[in-house]
PDB file with SEQRES, HELIX, SHEET and CRYST1 records, atoms N, CA, C and O in Angstrom:
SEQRES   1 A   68  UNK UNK UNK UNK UNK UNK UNK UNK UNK UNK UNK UNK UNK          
SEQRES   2 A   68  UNK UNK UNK UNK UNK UNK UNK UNK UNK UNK UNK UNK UNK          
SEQRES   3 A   68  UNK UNK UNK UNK UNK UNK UNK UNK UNK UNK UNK UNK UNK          
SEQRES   4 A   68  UNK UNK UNK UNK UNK UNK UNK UNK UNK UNK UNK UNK UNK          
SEQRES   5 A   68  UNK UNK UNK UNK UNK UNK UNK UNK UNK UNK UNK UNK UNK          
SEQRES   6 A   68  UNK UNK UNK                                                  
HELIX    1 AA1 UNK A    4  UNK A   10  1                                   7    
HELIX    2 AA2 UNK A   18  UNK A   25  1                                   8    
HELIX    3 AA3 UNK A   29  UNK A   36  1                                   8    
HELIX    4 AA4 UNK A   57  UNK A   62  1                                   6    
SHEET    1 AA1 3 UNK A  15  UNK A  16  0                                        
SHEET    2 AA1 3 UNK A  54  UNK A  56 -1                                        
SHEET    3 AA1 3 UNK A  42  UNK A  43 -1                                        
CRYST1    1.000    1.000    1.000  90.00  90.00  90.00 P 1           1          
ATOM      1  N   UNK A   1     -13.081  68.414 -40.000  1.00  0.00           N  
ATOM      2  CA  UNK A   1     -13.367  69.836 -39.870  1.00  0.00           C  
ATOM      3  C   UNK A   1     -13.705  70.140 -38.405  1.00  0.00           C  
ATOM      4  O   UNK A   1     -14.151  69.317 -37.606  1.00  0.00           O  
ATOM      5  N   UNK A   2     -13.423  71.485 -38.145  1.00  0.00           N  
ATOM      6  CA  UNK A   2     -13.598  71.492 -36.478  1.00  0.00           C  
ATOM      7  C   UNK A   2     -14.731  72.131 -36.506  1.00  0.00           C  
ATOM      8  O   UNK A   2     -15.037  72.934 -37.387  1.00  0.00           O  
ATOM      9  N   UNK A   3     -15.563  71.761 -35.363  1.00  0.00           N  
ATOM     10  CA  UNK A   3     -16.972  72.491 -35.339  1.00  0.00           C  
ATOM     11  C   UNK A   3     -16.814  74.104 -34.722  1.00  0.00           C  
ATOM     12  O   UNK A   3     -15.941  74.515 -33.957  1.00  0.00           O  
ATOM     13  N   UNK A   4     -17.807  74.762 -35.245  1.00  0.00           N  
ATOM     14  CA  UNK A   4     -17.506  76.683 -35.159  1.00  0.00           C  
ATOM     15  C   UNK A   4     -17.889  76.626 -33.526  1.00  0.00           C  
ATOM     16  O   UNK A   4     -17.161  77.207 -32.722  1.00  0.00           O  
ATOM     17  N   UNK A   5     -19.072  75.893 -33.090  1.00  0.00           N  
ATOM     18  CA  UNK A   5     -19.695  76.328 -31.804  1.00  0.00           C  
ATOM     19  C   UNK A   5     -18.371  75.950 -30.916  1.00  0.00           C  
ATOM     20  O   UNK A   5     -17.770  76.766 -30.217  1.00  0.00           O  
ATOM     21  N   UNK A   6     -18.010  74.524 -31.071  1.00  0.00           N  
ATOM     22  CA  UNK A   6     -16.725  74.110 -30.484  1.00  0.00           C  
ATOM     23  C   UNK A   6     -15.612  75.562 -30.225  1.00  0.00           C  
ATOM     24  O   UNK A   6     -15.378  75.956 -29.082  1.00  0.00           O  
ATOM     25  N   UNK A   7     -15.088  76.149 -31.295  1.00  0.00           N  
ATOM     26  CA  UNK A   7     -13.921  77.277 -31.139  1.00  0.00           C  
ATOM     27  C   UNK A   7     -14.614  78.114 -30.776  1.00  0.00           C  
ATOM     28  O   UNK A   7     -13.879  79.032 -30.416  1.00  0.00           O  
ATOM     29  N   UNK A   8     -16.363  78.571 -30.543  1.00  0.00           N  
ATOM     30  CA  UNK A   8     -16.861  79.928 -30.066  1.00  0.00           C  
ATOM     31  C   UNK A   8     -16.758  79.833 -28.744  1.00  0.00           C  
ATOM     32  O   UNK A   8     -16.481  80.831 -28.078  1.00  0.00           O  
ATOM     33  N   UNK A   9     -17.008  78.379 -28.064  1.00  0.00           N  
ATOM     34  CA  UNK A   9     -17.315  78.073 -26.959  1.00  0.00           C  
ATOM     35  C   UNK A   9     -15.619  78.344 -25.766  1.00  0.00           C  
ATOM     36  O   UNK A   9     -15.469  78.839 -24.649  1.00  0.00           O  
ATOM     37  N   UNK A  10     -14.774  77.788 -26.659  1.00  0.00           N  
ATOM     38  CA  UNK A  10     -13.304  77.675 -26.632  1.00  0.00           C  
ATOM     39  C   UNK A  10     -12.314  79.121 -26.447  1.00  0.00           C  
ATOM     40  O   UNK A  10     -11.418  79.276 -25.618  1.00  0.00           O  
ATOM     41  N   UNK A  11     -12.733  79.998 -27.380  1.00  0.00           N  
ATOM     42  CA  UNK A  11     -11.589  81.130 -27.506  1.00  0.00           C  
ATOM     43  C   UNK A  11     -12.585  82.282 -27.070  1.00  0.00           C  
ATOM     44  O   UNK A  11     -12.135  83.409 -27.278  1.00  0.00           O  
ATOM     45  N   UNK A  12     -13.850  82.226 -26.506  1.00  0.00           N  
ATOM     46  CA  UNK A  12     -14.794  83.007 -26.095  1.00  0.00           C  
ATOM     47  C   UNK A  12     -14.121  84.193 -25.295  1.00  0.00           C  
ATOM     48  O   UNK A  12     -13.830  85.352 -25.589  1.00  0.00           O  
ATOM     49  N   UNK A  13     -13.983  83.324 -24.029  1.00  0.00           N  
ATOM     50  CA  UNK A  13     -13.282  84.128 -23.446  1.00  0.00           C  
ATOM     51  C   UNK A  13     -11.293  84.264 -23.202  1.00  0.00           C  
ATOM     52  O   UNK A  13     -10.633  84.873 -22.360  1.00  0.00           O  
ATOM     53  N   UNK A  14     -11.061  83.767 -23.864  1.00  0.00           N  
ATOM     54  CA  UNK A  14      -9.468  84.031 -24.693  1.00  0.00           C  
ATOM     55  C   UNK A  14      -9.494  85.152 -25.596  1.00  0.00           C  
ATOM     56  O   UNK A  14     -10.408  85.243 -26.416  1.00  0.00           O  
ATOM     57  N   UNK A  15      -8.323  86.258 -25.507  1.00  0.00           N  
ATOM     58  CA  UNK A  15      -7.641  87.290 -25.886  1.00  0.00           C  
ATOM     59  C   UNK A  15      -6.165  87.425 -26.551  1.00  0.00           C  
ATOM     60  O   UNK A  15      -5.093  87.086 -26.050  1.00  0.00           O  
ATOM     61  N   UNK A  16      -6.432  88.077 -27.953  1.00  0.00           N  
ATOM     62  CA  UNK A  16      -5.149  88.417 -28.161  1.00  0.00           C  
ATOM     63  C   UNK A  16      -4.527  90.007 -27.993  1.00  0.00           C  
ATOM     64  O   UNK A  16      -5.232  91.012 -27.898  1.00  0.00           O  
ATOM     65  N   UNK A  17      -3.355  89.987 -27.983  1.00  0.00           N  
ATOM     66  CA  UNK A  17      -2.736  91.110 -28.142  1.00  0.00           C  
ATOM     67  C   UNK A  17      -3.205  91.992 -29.379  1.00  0.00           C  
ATOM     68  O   UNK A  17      -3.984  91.371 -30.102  1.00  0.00           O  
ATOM     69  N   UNK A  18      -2.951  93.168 -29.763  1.00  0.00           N  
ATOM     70  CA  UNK A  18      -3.008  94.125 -30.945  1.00  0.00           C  
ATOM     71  C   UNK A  18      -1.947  93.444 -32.267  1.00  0.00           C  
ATOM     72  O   UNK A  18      -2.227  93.066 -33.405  1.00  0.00           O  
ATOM     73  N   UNK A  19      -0.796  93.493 -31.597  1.00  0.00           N  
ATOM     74  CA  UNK A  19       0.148  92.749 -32.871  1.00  0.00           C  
ATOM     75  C   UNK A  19      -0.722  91.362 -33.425  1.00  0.00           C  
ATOM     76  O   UNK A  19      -1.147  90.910 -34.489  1.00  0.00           O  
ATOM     77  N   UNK A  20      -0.694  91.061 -32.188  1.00  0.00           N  
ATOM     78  CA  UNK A  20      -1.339  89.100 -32.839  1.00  0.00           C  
ATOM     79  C   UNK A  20      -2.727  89.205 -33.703  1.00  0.00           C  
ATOM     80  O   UNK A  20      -2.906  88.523 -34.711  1.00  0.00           O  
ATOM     81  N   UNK A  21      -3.638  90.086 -33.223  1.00  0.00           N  
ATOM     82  CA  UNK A  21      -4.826  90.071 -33.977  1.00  0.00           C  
ATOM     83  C   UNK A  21      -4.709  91.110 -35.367  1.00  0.00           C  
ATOM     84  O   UNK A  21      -5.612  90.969 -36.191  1.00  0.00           O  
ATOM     85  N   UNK A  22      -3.739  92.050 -35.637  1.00  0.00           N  
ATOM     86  CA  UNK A  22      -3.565  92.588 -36.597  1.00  0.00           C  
ATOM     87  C   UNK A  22      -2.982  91.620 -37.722  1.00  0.00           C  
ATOM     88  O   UNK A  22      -3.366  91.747 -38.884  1.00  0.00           O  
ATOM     89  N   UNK A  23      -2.190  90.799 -37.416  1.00  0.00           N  
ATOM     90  CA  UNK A  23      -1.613  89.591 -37.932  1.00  0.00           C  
ATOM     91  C   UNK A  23      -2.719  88.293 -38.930  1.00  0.00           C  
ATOM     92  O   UNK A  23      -2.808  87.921 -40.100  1.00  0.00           O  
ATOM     93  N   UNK A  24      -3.375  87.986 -37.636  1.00  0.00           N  
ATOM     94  CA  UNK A  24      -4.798  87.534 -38.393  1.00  0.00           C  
ATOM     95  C   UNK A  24      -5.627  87.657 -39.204  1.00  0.00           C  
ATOM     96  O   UNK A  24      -6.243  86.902 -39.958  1.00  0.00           O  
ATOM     97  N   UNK A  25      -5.586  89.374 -38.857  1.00  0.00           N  
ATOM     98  CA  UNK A  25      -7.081  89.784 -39.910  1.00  0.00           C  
ATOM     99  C   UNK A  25      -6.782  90.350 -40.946  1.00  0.00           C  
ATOM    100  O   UNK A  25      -7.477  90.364 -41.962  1.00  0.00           O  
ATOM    101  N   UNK A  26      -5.811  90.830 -40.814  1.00  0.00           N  
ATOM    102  CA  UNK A  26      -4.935  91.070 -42.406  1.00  0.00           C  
ATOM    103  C   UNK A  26      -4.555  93.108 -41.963  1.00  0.00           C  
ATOM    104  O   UNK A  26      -4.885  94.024 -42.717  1.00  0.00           O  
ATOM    105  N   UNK A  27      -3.923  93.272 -40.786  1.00  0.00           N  
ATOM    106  CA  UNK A  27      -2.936  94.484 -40.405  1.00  0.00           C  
ATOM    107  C   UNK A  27      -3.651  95.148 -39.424  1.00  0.00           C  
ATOM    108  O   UNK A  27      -4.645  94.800 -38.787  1.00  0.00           O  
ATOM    109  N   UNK A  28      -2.952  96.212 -39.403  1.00  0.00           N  
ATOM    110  CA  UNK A  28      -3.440  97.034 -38.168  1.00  0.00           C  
ATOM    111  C   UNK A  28      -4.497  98.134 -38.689  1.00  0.00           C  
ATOM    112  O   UNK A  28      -5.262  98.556 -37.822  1.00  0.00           O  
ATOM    113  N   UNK A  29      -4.612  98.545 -39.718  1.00  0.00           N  
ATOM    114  CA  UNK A  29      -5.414  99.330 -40.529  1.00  0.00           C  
ATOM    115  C   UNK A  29      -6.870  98.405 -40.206  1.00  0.00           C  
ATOM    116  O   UNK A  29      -7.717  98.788 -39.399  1.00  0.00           O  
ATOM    117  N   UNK A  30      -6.958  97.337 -40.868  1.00  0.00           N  
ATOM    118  CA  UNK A  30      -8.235  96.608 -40.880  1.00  0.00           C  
ATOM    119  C   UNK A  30      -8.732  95.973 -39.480  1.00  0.00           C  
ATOM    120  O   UNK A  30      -9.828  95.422 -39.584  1.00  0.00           O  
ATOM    121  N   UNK A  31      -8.142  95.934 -38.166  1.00  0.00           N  
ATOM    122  CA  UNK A  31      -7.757  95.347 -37.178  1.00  0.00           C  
ATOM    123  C   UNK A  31      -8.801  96.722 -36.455  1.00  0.00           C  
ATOM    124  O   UNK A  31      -9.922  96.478 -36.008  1.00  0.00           O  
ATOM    125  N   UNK A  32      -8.306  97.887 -36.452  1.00  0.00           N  
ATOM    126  CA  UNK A  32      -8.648  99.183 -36.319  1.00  0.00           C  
ATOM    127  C   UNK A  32     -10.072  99.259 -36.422  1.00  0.00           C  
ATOM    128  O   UNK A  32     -10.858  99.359 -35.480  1.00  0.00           O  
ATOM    129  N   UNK A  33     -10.456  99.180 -38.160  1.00  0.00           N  
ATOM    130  CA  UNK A  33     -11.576  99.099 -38.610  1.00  0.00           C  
ATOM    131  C   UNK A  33     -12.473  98.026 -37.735  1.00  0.00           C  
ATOM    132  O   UNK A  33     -13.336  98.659 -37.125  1.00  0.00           O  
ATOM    133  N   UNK A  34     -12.525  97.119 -37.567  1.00  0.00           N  
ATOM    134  CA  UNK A  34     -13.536  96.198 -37.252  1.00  0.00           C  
ATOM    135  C   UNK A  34     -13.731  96.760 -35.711  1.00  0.00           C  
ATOM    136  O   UNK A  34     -14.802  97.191 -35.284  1.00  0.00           O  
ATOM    137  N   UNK A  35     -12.812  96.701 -35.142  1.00  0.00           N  
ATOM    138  CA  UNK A  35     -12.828  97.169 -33.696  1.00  0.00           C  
ATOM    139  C   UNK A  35     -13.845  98.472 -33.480  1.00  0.00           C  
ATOM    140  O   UNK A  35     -14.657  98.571 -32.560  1.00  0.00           O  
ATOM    141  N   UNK A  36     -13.637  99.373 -34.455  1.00  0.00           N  
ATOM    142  CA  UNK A  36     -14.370 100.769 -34.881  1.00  0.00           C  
ATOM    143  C   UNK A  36     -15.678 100.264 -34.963  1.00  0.00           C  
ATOM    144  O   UNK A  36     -16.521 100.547 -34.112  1.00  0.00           O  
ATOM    145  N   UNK A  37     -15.930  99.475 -36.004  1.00  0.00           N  
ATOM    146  CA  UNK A  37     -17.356  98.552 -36.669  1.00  0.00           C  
ATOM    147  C   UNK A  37     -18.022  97.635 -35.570  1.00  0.00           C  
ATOM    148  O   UNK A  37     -18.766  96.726 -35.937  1.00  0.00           O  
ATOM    149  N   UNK A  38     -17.796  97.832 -34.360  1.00  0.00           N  
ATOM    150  CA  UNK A  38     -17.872  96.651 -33.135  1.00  0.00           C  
ATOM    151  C   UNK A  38     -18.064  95.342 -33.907  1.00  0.00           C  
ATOM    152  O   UNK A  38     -19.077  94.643 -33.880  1.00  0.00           O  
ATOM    153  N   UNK A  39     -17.067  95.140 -34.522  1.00  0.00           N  
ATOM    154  CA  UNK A  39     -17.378  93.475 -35.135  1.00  0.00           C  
ATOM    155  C   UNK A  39     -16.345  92.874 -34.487  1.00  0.00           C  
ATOM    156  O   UNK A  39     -16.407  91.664 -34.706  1.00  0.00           O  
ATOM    157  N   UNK A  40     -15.483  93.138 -33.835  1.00  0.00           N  
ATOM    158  CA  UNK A  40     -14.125  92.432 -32.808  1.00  0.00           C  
ATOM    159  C   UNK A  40     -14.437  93.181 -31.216  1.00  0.00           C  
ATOM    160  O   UNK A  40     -14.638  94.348 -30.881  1.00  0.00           O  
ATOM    161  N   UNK A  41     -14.390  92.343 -30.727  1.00  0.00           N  
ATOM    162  CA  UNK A  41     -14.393  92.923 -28.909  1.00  0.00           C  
ATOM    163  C   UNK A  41     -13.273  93.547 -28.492  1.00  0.00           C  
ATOM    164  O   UNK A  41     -12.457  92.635 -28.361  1.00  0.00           O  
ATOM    165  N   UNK A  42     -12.684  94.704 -28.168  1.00  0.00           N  
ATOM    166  CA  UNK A  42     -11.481  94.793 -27.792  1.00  0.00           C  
ATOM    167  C   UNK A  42     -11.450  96.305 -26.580  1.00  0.00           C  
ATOM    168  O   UNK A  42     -12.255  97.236 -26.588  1.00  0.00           O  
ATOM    169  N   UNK A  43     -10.272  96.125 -25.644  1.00  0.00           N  
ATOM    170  CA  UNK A  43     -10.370  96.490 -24.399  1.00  0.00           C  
ATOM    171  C   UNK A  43      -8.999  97.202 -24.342  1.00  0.00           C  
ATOM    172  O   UNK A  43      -7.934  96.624 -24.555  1.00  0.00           O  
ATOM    173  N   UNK A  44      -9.106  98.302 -24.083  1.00  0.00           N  
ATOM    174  CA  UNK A  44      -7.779  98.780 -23.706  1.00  0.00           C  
ATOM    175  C   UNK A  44      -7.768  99.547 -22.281  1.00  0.00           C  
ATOM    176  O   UNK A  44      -7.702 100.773 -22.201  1.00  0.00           O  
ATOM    177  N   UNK A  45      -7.830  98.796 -21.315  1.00  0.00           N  
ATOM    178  CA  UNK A  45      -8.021  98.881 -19.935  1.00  0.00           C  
ATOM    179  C   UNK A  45      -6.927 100.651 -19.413  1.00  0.00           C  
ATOM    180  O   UNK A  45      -7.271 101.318 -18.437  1.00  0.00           O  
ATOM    181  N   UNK A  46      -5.717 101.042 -20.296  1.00  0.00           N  
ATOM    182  CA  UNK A  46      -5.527 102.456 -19.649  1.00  0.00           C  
ATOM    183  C   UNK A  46      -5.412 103.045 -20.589  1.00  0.00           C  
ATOM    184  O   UNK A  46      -5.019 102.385 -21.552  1.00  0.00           O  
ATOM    185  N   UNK A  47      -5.686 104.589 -20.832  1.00  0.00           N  
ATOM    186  CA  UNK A  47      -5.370 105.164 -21.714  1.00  0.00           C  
ATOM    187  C   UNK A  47      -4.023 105.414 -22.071  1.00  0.00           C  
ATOM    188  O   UNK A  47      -3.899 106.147 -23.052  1.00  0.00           O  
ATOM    189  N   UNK A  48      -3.136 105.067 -21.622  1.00  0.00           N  
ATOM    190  CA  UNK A  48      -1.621 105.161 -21.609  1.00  0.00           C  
ATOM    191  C   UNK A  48      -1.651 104.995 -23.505  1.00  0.00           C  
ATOM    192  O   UNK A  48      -2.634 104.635 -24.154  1.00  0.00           O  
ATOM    193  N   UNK A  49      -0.454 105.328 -23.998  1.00  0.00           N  
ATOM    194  CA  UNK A  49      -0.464 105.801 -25.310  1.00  0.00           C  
ATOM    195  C   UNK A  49       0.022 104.208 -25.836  1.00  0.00           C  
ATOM    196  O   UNK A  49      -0.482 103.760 -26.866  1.00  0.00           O  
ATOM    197  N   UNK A  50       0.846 103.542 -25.197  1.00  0.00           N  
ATOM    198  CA  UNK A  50       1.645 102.331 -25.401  1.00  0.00           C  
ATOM    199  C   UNK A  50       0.511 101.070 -24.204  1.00  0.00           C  
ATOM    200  O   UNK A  50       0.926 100.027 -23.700  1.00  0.00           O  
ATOM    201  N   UNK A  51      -0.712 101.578 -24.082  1.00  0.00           N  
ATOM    202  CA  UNK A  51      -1.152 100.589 -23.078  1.00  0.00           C  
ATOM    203  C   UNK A  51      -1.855  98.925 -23.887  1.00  0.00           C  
ATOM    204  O   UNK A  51      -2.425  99.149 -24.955  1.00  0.00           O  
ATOM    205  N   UNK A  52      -1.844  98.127 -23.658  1.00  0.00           N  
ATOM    206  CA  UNK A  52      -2.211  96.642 -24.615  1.00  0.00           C  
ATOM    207  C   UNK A  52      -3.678  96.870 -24.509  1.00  0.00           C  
ATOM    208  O   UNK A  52      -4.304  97.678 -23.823  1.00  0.00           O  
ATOM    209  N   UNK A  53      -4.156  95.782 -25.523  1.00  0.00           N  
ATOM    210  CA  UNK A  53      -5.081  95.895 -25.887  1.00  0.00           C  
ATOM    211  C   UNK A  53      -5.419  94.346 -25.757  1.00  0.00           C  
ATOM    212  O   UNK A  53      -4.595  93.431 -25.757  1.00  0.00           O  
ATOM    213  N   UNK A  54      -6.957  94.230 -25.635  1.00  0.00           N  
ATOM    214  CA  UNK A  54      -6.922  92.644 -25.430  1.00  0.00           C  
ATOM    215  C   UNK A  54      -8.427  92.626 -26.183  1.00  0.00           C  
ATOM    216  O   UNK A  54      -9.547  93.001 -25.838  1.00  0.00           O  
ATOM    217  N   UNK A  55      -7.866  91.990 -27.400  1.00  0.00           N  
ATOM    218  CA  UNK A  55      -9.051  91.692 -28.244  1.00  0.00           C  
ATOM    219  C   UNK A  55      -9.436  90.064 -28.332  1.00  0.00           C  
ATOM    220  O   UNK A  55      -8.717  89.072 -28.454  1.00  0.00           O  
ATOM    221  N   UNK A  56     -10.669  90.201 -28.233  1.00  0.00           N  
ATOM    222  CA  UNK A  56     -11.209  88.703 -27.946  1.00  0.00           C  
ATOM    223  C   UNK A  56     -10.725  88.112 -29.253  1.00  0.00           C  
ATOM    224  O   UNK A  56     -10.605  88.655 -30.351  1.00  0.00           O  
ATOM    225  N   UNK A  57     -10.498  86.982 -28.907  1.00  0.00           N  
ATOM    226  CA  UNK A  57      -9.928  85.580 -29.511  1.00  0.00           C  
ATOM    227  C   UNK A  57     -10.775  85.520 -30.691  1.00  0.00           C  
ATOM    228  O   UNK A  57     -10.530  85.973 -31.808  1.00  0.00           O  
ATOM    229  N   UNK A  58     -12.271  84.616 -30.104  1.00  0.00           N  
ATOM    230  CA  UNK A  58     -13.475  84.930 -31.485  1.00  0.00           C  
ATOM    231  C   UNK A  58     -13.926  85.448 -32.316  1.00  0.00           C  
ATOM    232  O   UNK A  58     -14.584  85.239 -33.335  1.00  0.00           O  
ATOM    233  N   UNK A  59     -13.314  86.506 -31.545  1.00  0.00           N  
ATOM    234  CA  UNK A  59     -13.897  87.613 -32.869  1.00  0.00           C  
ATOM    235  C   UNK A  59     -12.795  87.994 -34.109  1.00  0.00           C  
ATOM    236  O   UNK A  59     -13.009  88.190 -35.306  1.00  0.00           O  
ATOM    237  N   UNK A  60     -11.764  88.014 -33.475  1.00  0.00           N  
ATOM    238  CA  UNK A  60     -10.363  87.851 -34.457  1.00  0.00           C  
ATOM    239  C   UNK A  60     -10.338  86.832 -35.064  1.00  0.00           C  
ATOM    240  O   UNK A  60      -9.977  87.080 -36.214  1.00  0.00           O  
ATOM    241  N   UNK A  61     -10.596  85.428 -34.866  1.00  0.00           N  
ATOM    242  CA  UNK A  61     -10.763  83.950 -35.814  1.00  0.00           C  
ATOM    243  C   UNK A  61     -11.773  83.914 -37.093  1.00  0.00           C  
ATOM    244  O   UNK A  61     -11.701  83.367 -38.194  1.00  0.00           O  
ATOM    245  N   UNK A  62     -13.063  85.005 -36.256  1.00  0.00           N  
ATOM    246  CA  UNK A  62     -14.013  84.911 -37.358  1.00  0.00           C  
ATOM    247  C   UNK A  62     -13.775  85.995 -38.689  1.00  0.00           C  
ATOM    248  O   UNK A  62     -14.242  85.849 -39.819  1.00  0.00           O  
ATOM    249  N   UNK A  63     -12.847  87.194 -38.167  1.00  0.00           N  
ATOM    250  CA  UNK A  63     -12.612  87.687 -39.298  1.00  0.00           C  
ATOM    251  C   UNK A  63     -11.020  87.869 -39.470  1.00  0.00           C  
ATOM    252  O   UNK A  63     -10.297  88.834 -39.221  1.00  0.00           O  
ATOM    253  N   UNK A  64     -10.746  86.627 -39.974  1.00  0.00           N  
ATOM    254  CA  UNK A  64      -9.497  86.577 -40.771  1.00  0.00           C  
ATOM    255  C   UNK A  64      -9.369  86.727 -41.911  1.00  0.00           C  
ATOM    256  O   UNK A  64     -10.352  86.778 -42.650  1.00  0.00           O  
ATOM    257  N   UNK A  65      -7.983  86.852 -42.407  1.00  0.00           N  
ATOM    258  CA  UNK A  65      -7.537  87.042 -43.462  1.00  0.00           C  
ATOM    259  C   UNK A  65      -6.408  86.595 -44.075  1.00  0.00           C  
ATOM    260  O   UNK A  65      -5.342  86.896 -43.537  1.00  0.00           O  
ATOM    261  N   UNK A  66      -6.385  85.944 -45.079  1.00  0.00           N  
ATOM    262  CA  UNK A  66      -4.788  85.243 -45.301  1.00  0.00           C  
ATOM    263  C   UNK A  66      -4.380  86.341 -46.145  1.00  0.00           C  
ATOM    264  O   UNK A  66      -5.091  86.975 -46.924  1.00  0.00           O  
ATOM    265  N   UNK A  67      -2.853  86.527 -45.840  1.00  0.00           N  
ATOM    266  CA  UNK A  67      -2.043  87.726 -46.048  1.00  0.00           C  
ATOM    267  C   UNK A  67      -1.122  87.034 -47.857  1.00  0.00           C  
ATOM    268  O   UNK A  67      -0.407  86.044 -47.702  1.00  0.00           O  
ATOM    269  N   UNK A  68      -1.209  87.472 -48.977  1.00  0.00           N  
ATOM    270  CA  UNK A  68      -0.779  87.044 -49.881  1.00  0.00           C  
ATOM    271  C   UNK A  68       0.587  88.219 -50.306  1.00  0.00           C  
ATOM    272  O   UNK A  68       1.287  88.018 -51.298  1.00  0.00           O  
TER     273      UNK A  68                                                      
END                                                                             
């Protein structure tokens, strides 16, 4: 089993994209939500309508979701 402090310490400061972390947590609806809920870190450096988004790594790992 891998230790949690190990991957907090690890993907801390690592970022995913919007697609990639919507993917994880189970869509863009719930992806939305948490981000809203400050329970995911996420940054969208311009307001541009199409501008990326860079949501921390950790916080997307800790709330996943397997997609059935």
């Amino acid at each position: 089993m891998v230790n949690e402090d190990v991957l907090k310490i690890v993907l801390n400061d690592k970022t995913f994209g919007r697609d990639t972390a919507a993917d994880i947590v189970g869509g863009l609806a719930r992806l939305r939500e948490l981000v809203g809920k400050g329970l995911i870190r996420a940054e969208k450096p311009t307001n541009k309508q199409n501008g990326k988004w860079f949501c921390n790594a950790w916080d997307v790992i800790k709330h996943a979701q397997l997609k059935y």
